[in-house]
N, CA, C and O atoms as a CHARMM CRD file, in Angstrom:
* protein
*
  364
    1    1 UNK  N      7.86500 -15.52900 -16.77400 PROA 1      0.00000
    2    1 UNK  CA     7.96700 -14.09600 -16.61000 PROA 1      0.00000
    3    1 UNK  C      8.29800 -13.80700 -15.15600 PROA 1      0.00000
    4    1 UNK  O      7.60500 -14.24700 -14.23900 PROA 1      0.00000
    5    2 UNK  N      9.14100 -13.22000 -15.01100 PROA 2      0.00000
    6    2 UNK  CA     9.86900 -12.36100 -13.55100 PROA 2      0.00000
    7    2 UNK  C      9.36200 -10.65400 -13.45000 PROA 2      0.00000
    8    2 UNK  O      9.92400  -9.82200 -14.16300 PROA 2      0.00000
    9    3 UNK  N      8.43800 -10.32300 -12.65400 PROA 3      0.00000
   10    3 UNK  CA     8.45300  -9.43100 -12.72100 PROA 3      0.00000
   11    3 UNK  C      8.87400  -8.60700 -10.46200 PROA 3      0.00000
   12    3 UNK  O      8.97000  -9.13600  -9.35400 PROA 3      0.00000
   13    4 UNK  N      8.98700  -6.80700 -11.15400 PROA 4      0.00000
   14    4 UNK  CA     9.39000  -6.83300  -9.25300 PROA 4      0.00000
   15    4 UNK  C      8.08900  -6.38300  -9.28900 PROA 4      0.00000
   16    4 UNK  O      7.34600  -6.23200 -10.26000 PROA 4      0.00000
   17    5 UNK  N      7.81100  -6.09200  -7.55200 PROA 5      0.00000
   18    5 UNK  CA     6.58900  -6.03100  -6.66900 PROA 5      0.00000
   19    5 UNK  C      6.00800  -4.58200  -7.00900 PROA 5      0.00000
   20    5 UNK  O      5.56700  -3.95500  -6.04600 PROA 5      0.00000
   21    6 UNK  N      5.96100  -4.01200  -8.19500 PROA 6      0.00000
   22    6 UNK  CA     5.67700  -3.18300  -8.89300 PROA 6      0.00000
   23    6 UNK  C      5.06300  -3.71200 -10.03400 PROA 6      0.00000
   24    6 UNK  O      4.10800  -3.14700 -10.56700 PROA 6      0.00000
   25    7 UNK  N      5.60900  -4.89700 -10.49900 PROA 7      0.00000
   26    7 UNK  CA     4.64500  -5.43800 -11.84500 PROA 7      0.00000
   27    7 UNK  C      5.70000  -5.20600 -13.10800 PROA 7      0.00000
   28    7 UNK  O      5.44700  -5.56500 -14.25900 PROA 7      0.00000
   29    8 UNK  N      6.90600  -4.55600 -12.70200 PROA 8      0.00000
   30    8 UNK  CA     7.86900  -4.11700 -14.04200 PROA 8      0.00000
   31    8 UNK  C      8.53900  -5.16100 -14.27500 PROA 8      0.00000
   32    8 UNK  O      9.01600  -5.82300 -13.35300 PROA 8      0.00000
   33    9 UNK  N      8.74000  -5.59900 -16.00700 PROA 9      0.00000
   34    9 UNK  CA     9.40700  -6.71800 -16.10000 PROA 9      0.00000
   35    9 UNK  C     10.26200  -6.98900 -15.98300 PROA 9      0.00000
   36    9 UNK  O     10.97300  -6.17300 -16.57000 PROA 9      0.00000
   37   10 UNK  N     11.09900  -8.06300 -15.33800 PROA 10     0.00000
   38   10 UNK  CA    12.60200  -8.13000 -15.03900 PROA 10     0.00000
   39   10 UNK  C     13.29300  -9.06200 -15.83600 PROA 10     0.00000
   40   10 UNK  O     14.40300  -8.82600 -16.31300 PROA 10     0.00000
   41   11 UNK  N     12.55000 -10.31900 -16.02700 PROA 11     0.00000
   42   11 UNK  CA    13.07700 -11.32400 -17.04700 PROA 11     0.00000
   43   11 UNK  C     11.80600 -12.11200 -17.63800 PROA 11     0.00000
   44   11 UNK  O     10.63000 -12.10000 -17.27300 PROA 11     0.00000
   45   12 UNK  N     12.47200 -12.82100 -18.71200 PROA 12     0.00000
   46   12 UNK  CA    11.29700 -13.20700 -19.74100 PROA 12     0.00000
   47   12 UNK  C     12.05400 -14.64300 -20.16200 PROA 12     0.00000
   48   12 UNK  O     13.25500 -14.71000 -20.42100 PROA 12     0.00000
   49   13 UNK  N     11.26200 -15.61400 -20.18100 PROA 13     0.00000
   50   13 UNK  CA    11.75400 -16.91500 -20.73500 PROA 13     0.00000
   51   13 UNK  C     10.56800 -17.77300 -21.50100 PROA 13     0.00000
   52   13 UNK  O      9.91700 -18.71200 -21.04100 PROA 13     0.00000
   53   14 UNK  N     10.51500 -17.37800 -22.35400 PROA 14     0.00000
   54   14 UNK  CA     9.48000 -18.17100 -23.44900 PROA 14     0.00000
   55   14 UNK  C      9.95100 -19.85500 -23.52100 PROA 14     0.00000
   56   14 UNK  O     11.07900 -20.31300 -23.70800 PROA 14     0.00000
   57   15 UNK  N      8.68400 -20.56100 -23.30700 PROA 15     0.00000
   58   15 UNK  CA     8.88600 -21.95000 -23.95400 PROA 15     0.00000
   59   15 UNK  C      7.83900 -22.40300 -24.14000 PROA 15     0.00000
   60   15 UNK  O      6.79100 -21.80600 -23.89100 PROA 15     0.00000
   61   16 UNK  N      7.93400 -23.75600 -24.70300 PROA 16     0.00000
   62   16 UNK  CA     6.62300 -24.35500 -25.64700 PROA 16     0.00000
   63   16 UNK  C      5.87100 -24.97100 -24.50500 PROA 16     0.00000
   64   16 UNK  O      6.20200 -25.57500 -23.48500 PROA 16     0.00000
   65   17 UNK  N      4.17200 -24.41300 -25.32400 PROA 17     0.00000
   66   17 UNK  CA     3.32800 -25.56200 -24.15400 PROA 17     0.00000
   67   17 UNK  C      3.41700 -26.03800 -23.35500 PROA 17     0.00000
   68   17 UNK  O      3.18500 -25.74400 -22.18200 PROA 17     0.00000
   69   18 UNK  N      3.97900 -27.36600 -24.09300 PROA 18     0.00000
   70   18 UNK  CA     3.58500 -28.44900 -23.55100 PROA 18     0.00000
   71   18 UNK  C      5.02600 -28.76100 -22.79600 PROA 18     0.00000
   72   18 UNK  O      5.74100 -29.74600 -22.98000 PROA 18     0.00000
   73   19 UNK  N      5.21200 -27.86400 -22.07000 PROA 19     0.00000
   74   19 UNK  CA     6.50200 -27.91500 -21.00700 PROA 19     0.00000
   75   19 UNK  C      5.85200 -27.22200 -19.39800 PROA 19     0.00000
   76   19 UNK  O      5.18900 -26.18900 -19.30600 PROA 19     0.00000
   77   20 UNK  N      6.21100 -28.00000 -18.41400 PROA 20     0.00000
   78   20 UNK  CA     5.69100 -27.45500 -17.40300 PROA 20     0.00000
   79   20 UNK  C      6.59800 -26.32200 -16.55500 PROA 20     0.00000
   80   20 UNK  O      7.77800 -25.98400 -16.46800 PROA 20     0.00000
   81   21 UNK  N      5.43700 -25.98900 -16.04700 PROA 21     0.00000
   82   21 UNK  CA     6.01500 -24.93000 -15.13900 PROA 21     0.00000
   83   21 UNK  C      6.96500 -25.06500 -14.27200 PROA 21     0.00000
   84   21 UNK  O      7.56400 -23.99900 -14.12800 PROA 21     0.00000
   85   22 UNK  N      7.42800 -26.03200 -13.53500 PROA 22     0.00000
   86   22 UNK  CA     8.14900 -26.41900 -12.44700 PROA 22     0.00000
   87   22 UNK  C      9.20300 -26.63200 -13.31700 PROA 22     0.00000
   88   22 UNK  O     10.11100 -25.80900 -13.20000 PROA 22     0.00000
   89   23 UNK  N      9.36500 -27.54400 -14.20900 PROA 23     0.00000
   90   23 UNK  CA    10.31900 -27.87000 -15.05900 PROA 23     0.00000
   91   23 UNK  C     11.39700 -26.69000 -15.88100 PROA 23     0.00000
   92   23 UNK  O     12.53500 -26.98200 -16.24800 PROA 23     0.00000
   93   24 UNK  N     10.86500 -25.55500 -16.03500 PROA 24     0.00000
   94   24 UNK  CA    11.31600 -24.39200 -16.60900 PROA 24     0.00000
   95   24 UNK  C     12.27000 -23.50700 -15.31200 PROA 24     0.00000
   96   24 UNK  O     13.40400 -23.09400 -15.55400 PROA 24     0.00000
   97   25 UNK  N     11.67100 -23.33700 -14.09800 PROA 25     0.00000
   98   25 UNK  CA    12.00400 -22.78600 -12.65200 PROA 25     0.00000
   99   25 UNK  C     13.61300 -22.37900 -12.54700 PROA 25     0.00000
  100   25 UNK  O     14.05300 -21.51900 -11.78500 PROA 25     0.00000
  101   26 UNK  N     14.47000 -23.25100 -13.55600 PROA 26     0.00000
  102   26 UNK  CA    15.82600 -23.36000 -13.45400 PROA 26     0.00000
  103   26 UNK  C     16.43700 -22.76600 -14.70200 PROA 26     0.00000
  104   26 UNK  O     17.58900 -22.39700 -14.47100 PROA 26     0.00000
  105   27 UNK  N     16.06600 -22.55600 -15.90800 PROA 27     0.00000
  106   27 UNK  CA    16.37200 -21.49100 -16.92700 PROA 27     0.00000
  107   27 UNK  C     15.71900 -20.09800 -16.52600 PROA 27     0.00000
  108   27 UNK  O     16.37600 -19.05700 -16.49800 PROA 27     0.00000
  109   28 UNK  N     14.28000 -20.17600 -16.20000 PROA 28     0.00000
  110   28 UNK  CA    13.96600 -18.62900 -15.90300 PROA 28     0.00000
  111   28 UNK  C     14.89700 -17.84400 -14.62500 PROA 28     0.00000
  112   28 UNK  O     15.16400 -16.64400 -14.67900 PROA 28     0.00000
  113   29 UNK  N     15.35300 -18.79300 -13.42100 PROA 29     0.00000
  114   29 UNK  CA    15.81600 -18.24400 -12.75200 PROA 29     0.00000
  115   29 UNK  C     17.26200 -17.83200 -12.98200 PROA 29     0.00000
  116   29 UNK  O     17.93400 -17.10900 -12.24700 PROA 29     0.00000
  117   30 UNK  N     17.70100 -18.51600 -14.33200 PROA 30     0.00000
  118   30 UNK  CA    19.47600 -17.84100 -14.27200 PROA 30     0.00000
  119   30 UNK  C     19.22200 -17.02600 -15.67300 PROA 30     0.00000
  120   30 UNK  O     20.01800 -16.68600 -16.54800 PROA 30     0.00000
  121   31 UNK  N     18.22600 -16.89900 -15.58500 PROA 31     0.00000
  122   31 UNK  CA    17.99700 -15.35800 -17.17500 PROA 31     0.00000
  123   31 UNK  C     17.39800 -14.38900 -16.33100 PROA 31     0.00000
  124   31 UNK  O     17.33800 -13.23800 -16.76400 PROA 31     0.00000
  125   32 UNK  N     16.87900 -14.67700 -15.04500 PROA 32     0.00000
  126   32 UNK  CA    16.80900 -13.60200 -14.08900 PROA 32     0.00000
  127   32 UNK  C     17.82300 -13.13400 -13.75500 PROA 32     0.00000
  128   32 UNK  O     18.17200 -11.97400 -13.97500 PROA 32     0.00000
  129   33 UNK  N     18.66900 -14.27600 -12.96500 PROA 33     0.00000
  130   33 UNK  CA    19.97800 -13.20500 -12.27900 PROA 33     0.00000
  131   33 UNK  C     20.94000 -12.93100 -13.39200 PROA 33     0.00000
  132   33 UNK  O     21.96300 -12.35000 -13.02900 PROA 33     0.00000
  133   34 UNK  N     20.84800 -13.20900 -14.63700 PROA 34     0.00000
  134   34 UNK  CA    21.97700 -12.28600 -15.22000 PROA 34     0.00000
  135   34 UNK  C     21.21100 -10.99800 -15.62400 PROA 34     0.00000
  136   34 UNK  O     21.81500  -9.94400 -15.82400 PROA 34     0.00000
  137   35 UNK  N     19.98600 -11.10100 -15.72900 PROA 35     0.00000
  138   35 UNK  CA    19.30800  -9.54100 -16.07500 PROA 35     0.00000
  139   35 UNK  C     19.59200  -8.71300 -14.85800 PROA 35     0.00000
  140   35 UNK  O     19.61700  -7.48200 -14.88700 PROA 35     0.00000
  141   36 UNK  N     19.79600  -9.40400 -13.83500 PROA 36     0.00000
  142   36 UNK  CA    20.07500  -8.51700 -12.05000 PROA 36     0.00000
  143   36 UNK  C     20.95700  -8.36600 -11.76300 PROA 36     0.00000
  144   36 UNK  O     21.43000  -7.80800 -10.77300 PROA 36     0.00000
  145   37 UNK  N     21.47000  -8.96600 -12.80000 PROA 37     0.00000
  146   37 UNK  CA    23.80300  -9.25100 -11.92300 PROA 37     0.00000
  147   37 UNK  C     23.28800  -9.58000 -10.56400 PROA 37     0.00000
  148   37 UNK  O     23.56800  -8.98600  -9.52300 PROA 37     0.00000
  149   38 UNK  N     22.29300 -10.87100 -10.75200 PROA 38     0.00000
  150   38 UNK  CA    22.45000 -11.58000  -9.38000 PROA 38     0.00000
  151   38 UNK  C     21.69400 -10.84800  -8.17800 PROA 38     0.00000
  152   38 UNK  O     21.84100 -11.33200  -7.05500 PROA 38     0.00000
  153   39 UNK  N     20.95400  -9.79700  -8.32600 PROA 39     0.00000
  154   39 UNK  CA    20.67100  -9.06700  -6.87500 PROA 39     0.00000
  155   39 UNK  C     19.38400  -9.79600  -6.46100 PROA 39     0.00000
  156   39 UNK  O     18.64400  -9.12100  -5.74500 PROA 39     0.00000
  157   40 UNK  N     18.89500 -11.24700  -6.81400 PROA 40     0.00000
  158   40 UNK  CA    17.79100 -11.41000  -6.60200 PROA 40     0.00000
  159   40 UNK  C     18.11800 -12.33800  -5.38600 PROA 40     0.00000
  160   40 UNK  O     19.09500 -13.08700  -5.42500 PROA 40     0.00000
  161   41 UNK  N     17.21400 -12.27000  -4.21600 PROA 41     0.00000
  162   41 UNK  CA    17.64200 -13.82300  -3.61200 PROA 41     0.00000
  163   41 UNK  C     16.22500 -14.20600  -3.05300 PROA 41     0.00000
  164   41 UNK  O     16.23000 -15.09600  -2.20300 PROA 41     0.00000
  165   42 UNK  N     15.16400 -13.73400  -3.35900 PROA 42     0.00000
  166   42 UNK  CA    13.67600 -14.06400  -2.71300 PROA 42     0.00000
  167   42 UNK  C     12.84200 -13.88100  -4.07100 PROA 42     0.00000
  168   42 UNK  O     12.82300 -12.81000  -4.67800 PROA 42     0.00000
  169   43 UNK  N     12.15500 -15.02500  -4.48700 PROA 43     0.00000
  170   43 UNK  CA    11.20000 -14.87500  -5.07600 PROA 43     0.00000
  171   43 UNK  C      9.83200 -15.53100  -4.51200 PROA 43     0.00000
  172   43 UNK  O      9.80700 -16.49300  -3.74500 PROA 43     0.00000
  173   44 UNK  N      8.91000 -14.97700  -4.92300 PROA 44     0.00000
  174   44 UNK  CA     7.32800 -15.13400  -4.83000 PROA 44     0.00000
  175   44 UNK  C      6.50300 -16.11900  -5.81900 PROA 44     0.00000
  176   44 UNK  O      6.18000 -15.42100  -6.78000 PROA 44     0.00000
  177   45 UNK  N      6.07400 -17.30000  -5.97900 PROA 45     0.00000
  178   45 UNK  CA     5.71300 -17.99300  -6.54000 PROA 45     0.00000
  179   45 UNK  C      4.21300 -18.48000  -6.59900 PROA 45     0.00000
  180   45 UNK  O      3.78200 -18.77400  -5.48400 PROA 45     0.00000
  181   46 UNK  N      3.10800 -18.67200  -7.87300 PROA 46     0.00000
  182   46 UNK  CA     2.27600 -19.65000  -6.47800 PROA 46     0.00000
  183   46 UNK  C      2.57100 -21.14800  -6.44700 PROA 46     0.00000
  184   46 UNK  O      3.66900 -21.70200  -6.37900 PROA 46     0.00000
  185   47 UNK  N      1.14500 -21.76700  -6.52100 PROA 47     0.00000
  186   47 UNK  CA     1.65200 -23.12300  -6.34200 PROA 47     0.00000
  187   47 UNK  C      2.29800 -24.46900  -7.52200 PROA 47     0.00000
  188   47 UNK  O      2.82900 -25.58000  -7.49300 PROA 47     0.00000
  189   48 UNK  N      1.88500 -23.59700  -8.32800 PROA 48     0.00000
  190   48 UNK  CA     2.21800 -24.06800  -9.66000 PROA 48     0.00000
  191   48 UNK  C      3.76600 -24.49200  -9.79800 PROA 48     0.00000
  192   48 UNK  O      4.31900 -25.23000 -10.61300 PROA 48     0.00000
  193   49 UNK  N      4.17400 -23.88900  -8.90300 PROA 49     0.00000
  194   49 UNK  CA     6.22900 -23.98100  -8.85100 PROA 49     0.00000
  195   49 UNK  C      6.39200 -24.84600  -7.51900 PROA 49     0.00000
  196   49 UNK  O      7.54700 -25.25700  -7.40800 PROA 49     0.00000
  197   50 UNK  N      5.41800 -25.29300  -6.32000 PROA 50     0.00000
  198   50 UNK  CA     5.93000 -26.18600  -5.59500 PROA 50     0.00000
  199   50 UNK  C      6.40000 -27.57400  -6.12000 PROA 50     0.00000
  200   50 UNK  O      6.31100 -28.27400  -7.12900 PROA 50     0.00000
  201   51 UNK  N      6.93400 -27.58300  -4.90900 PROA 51     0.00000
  202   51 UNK  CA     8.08500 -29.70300  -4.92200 PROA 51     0.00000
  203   51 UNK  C      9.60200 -28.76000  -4.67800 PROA 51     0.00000
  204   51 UNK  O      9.97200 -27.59100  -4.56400 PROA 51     0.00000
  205   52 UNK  N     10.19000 -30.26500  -4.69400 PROA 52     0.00000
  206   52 UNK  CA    11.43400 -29.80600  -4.19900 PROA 52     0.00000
  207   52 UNK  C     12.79700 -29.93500  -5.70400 PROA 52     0.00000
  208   52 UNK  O     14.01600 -30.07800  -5.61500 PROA 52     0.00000
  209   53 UNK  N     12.04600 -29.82700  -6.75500 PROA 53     0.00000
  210   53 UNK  CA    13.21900 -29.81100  -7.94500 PROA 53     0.00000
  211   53 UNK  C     13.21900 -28.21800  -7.96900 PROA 53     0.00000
  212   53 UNK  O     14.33600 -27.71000  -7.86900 PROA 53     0.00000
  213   54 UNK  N     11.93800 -27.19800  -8.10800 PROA 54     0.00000
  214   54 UNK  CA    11.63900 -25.87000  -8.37600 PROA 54     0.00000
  215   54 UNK  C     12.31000 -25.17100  -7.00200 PROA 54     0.00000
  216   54 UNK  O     12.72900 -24.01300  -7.01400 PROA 54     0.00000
  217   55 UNK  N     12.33800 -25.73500  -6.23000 PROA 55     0.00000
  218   55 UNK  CA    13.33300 -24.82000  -4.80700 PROA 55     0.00000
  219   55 UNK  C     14.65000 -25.21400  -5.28200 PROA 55     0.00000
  220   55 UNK  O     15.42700 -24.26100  -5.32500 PROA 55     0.00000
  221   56 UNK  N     15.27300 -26.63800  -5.75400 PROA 56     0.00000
  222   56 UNK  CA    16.72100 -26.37400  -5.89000 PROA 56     0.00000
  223   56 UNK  C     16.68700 -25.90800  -6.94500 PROA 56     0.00000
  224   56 UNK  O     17.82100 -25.46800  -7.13500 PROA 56     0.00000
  225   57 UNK  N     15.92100 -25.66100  -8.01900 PROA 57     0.00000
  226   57 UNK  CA    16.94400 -25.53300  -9.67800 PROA 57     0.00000
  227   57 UNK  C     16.89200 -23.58000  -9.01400 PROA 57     0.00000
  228   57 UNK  O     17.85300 -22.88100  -9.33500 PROA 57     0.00000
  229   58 UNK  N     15.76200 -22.94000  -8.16100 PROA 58     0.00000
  230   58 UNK  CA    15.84600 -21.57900  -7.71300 PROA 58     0.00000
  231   58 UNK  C     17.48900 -21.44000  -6.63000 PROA 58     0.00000
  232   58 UNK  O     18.32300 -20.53600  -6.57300 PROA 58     0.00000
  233   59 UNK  N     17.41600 -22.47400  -6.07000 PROA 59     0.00000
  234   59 UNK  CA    18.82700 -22.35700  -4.90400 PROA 59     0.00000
  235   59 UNK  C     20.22500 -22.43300  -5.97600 PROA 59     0.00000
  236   59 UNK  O     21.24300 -21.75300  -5.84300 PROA 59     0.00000
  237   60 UNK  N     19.98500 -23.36500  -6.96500 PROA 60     0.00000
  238   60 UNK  CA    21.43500 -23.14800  -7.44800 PROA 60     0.00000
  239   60 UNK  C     21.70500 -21.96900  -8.35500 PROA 60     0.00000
  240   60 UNK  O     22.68000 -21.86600  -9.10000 PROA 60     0.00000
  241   61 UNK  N     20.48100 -20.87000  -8.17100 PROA 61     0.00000
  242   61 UNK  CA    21.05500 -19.68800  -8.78500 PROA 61     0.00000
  243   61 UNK  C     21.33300 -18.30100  -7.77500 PROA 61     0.00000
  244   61 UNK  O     21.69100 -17.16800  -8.09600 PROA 61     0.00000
  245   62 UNK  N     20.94500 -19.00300  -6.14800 PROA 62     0.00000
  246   62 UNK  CA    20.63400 -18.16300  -5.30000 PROA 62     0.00000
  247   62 UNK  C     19.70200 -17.67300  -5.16500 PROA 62     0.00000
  248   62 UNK  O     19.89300 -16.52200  -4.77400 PROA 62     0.00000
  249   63 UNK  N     18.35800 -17.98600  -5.31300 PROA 63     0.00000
  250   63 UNK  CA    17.42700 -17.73100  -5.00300 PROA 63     0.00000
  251   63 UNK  C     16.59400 -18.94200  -3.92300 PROA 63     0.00000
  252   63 UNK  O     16.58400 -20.16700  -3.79800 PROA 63     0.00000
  253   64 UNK  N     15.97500 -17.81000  -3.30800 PROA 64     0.00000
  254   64 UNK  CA    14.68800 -18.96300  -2.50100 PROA 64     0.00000
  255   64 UNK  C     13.89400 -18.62800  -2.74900 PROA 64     0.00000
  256   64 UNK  O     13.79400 -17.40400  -2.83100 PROA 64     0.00000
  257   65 UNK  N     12.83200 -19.41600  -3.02800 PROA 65     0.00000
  258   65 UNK  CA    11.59100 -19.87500  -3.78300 PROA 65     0.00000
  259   65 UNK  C     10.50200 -20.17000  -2.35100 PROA 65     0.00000
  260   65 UNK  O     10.37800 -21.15200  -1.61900 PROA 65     0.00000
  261   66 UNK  N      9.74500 -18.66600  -2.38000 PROA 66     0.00000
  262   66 UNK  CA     8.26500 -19.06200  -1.42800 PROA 66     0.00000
  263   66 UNK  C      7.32600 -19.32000  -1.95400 PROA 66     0.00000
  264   66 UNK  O      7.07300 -18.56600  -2.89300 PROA 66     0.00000
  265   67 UNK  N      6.43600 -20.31700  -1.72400 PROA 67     0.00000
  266   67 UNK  CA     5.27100 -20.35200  -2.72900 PROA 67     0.00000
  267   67 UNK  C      3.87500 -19.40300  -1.99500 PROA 67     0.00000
  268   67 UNK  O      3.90600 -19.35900  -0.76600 PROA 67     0.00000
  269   68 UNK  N      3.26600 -19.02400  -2.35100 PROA 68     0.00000
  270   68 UNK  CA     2.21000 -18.24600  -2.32000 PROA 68     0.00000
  271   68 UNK  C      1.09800 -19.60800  -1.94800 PROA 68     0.00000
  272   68 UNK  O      0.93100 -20.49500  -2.78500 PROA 68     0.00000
  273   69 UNK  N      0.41300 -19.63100  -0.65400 PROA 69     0.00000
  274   69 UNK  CA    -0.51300 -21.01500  -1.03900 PROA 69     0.00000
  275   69 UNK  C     -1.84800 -20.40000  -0.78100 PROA 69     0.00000
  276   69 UNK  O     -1.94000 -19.44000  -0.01500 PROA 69     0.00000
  277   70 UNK  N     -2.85700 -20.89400  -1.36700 PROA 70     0.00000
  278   70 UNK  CA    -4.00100 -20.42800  -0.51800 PROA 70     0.00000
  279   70 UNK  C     -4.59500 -21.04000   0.33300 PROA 70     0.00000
  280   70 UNK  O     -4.15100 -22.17300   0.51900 PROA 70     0.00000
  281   71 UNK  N     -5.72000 -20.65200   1.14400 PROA 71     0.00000
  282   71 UNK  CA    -5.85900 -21.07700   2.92700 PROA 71     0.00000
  283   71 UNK  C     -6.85100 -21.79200   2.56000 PROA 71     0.00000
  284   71 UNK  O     -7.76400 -21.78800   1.73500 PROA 71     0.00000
  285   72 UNK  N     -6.27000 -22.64000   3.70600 PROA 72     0.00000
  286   72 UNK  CA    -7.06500 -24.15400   3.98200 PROA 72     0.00000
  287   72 UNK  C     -8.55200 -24.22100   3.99100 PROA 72     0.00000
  288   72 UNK  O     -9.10200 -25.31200   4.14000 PROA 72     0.00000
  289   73 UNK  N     -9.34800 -22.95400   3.81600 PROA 73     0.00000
  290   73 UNK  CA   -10.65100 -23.54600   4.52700 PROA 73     0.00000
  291   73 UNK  C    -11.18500 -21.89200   3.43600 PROA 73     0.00000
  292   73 UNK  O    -11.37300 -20.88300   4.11600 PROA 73     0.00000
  293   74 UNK  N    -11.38900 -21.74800   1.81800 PROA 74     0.00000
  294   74 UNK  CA   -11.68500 -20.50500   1.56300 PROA 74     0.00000
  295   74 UNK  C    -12.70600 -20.95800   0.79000 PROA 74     0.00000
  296   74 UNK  O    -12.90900 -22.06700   0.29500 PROA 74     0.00000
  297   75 UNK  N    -13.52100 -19.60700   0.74700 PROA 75     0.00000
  298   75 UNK  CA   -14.88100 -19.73500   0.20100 PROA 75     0.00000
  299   75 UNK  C    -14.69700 -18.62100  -0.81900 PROA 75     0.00000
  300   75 UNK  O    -13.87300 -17.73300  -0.60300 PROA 75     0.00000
  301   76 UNK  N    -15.37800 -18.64000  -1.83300 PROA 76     0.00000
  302   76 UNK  CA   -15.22500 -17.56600  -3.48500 PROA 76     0.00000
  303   76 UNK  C    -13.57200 -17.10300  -3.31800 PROA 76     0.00000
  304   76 UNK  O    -12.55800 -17.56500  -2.79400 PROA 76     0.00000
  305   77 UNK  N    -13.93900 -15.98600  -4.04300 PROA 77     0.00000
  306   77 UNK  CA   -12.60700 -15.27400  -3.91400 PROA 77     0.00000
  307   77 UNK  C    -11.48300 -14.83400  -2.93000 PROA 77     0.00000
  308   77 UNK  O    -11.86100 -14.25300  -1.91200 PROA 77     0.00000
  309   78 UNK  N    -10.59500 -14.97100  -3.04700 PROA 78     0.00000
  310   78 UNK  CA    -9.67700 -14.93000  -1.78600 PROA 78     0.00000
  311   78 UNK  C     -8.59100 -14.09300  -2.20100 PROA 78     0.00000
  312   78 UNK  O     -7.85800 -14.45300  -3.12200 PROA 78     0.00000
  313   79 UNK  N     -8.45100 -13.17800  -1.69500 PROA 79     0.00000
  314   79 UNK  CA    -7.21800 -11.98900  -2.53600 PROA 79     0.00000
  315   79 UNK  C     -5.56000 -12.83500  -1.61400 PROA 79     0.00000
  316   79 UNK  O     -5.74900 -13.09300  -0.42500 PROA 79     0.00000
  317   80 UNK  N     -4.43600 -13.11300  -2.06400 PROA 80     0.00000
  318   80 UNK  CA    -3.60300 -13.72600  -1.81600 PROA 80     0.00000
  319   80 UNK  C     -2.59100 -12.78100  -2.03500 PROA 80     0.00000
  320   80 UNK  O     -2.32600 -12.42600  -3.18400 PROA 80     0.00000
  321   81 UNK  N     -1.87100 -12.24100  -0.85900 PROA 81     0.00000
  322   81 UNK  CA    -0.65800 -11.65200  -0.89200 PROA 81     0.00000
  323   81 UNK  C      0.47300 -12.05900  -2.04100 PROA 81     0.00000
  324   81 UNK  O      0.99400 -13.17300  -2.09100 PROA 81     0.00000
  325   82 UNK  N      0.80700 -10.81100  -3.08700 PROA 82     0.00000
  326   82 UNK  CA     1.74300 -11.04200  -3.75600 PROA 82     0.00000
  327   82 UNK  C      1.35900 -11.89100  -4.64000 PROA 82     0.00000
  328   82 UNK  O      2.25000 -12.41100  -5.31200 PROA 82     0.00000
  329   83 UNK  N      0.08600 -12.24100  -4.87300 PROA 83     0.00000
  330   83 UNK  CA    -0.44500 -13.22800  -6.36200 PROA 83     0.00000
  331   83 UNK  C     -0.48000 -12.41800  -7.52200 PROA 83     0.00000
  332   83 UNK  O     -0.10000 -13.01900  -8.52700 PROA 83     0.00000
  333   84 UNK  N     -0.77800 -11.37900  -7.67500 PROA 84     0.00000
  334   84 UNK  CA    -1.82800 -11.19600  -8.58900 PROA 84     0.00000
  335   84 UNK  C     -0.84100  -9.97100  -9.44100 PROA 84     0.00000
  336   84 UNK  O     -1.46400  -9.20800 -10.17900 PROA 84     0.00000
  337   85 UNK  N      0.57400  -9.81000  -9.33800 PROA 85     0.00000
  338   85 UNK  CA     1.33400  -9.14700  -9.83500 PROA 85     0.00000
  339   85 UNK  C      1.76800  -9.45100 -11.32300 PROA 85     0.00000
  340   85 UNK  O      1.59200  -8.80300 -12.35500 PROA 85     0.00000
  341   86 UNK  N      2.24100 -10.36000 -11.14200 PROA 86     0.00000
  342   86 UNK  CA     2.68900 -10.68400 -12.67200 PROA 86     0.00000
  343   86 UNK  C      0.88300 -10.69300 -13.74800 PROA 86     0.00000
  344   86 UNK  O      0.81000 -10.05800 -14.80000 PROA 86     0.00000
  345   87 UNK  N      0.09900 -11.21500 -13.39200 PROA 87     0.00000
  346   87 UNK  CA    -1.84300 -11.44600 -13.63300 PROA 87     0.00000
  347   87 UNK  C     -1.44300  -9.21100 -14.40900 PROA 87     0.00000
  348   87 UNK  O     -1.30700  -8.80300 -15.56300 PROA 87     0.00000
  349   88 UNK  N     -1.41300  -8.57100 -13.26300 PROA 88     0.00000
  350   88 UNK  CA    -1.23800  -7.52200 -13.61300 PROA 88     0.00000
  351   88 UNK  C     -0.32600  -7.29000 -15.10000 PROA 88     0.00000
  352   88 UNK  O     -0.69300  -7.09400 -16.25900 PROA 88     0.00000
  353   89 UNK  N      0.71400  -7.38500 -14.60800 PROA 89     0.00000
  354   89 UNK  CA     1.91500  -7.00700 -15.74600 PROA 89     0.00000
  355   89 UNK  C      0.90000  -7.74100 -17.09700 PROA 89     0.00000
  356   89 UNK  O      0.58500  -6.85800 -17.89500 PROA 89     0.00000
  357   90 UNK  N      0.53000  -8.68300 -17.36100 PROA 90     0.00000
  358   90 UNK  CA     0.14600  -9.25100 -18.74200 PROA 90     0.00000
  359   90 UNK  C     -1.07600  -8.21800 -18.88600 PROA 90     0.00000
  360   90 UNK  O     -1.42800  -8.31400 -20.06200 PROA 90     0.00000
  361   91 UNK  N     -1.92800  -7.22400 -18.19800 PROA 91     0.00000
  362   91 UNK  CA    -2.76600  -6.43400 -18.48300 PROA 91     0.00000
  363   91 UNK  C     -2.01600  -5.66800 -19.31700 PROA 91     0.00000
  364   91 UNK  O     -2.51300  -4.68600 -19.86700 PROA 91     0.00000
C-alpha cells in the first residue's frame, strides 16, 4: 500500500503471504508511478524495505527509497517521523 502524507491511498498491490516485503518493493513501485504518471520521486519506508535490492527495484522506477529507522538507544514507545501513516490509512 502507497499512501501520501495525508494517509490517502495512492496505490495498492496485493500479494500472497508468504512473499516478502522487500521482494514486492519493485511491482508496488511501478503500480505507483503509473497511478501518478510518475510524479513520485521520494518515498518513506520503514525498515522492513531496507538492503540494497528495495532501493534499486524503487530507483528503476525513479524513486528513492528512505527508510524510516528507529534510534539507537529507545526505551517504550518512540513516535517515528512519517511511520505511522499508512498504520493510519488501514484504520
Amino acid at each position: 500500500m502507497a499512501v501520501d502524507t495525508l494517509g490517502h491511498l495512492l496505490a495498492l498491490h496485493v500479494t500472497p503471504a508468504n512473499r516478502d516485503d522487500r521482494a514486492e518493493t519493485g511491482p508496488l513501485a511501478e503500480v505507483l508511478q503509473k497511478a501518478t504518471d510518475g510524479s513520485v520521486e521520494l518515498v518513506w519506508a520503514d525498515q522492513g524495505y531496507t538492503g540494497s535490492k528495495p532501493a534499486k527495484a524503487a530507483r528503476e522506477q525513479g524513486i528513492t527509497l528512505e527508510i524510516i529507522r528507529l534510534p539507537q538507544a529507545k526505551r517504550g514507545f518512540v513516535l517515528l517521523p512519517r511511520r505511522w501513516i499508512v498504520e493510519r490509512s488501514f484504520a
